[in-house]
LUMKEGU-994272 format. One record per residue: x, y, z of N, C-alpha, C in turn. Coordinates in pm, whole numbers, plus 32768, in hexadecimal, padded with zeros to 4 digits. Layout:
// residues N
XYZXYZXYZ;...
END
This chain:
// residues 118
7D06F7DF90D07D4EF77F907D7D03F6FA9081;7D01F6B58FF07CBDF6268FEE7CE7F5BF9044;7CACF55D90857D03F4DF90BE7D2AF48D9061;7CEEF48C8FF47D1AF4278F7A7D75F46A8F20;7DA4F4348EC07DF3F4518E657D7AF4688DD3;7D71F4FB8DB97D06F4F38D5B7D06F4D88CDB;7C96F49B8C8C7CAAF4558C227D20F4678BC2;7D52F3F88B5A7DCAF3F48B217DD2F4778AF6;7D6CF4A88A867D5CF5288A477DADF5A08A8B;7D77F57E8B1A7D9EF6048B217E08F5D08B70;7E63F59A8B677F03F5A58BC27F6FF5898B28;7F6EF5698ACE7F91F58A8A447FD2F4E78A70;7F5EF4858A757F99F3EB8A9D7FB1F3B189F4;7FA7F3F689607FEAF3A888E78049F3F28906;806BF496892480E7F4C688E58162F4B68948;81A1F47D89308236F4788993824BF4EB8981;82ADF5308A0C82CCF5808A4A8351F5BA89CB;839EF576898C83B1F5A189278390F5EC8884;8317F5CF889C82B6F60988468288F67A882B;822EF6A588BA820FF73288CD821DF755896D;821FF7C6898F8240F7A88A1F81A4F7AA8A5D;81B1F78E8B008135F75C8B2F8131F8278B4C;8096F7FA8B778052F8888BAD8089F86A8C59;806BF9008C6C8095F9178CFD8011F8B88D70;7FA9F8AA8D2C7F3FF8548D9B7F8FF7A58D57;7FD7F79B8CF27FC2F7118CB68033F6DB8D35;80C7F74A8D1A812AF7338D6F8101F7208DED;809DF76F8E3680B1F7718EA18069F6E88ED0;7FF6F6B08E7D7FAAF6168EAF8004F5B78EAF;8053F5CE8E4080C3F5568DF9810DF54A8E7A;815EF5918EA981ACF5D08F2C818AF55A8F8C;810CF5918FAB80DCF549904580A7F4C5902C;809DF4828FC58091F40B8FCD813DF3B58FA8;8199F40D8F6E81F2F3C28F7F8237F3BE9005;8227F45090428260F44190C1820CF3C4910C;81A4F39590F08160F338915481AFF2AC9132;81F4F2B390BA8244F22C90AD82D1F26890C4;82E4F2B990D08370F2D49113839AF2899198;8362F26D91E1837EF2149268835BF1D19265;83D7F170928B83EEF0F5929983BEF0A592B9;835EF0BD932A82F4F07493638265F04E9314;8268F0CD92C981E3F0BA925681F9F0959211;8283F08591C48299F05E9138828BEFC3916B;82E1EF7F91DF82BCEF2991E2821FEF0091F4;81F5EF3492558150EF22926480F8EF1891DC;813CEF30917280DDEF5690DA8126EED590A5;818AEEE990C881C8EE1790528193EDB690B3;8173ED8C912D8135ED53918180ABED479138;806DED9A915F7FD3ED8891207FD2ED61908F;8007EDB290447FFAED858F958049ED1D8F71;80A0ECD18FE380BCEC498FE68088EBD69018;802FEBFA904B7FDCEBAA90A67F6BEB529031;7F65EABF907C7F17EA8A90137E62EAD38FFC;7E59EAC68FA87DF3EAD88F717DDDEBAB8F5E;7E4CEBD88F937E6EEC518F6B7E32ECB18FDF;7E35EC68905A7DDBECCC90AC7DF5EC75915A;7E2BECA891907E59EC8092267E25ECE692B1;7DFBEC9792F67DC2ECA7937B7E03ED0B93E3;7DD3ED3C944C7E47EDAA94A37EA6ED3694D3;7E7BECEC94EE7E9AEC64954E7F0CEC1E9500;7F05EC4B94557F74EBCD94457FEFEC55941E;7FCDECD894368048ED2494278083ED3E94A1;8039ED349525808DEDA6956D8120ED1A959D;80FFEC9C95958185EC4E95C981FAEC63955D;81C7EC9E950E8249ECC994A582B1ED3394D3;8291ED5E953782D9EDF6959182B6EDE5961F;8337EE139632835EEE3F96BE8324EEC4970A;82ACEECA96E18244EF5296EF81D0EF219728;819BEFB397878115EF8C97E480ADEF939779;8038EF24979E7FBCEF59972D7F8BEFF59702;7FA0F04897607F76F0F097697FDAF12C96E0;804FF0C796F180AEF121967D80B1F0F29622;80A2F09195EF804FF02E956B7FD9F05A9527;7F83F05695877F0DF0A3956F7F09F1319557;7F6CF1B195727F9AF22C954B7FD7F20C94A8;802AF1A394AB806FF1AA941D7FF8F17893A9;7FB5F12093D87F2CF0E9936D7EF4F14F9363;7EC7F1AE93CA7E56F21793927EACF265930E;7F24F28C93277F7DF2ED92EB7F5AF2A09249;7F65F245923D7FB5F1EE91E47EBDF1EC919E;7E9AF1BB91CF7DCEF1DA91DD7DD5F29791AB;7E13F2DD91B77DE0F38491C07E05F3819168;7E96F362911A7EE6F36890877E7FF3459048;7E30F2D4903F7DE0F2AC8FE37E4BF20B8FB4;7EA5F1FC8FEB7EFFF16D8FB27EB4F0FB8FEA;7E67F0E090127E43F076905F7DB0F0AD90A2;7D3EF02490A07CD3F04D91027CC2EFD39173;7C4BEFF091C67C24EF96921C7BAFEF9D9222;7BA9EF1092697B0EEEB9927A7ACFEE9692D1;7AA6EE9C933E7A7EEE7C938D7A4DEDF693A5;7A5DED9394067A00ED0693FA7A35ECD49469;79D1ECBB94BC79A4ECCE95397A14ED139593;7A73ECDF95CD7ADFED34964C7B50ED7895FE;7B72ED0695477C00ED36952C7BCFED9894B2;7C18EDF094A17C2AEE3593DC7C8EEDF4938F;7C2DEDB393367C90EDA092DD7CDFEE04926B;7D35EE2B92177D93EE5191C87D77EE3D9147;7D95EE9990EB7DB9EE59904E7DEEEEED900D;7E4EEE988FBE7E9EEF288F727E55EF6C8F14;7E35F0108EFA7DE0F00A8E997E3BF04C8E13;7E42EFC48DA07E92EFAF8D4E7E8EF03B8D0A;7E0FF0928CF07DF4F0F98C9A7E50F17F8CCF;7E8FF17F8D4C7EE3F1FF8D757F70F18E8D70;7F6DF14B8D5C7FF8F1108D3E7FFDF1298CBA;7FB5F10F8C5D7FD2F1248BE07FB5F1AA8BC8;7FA4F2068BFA7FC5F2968BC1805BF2CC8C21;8082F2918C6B80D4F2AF8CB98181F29A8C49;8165F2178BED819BF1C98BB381A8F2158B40;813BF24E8AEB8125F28E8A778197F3118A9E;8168F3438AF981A5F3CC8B0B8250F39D8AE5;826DF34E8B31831AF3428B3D8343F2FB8ABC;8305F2C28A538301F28289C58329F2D28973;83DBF2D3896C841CF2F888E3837DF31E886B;8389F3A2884F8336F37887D08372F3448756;8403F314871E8418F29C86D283D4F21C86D5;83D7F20787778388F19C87A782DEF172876B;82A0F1EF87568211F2078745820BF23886E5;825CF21886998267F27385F48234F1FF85A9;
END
């Protein structure tokens, strides 16, 4: 299985789920990246970063946001890094964060009334 969410094309990111139904590989990618925003901890961890100025935040300025050891912060970022919702950067001791807008917006397409996109 991919770590990313593969290109729009192929997860049917114009046609809302009302439209046509997804394929059994489309469902099953779609799946595991929403389950990666299913918890609470990531969903917050993903409005944190894609709120963060300039659209991209440090390990350092998330983990005082939670009552969590760095080891389990760092478990939920990779999760949240494997979906393909978010990457990192390295520079010098910290990684920095940034949301990557392009699996948000197929994430978005999918759940889009097609009235909406009509």
């Amino acid at each position: 299985m991919s770590k990313h969410l593969p290109p729009a094309e192929d997860v049917a990111c114009c046609s809302p789920l009302v439209r046509e139904p997804l394929s059994e590989p489309q469902a099953a990618e779609l799946a595991r990246v929403f389950k990666a925003v299913g918890d609470p901890v990531r969903l917050r961890l993903l409005s944190l970063i894609a709120s963060h100025d300039g659209g991209e935040a440090c390990v350092c300025d998330l983990t005082g946001a939670f009552e969590l050891t760095g080891p389990t912060i760092s478990h939920h970022l990779k999760v949240l890094r494997e979906s393909g919702l978010i990457t990192g950067e390295r520079r010098g001791t910290w990684i920095y964060y940034r949301v990557q807008p392009e699996t948000l917006a197929r994430l978005s397409a999918v759940l889009t009334p097609a009235a909406v996109t009509a």
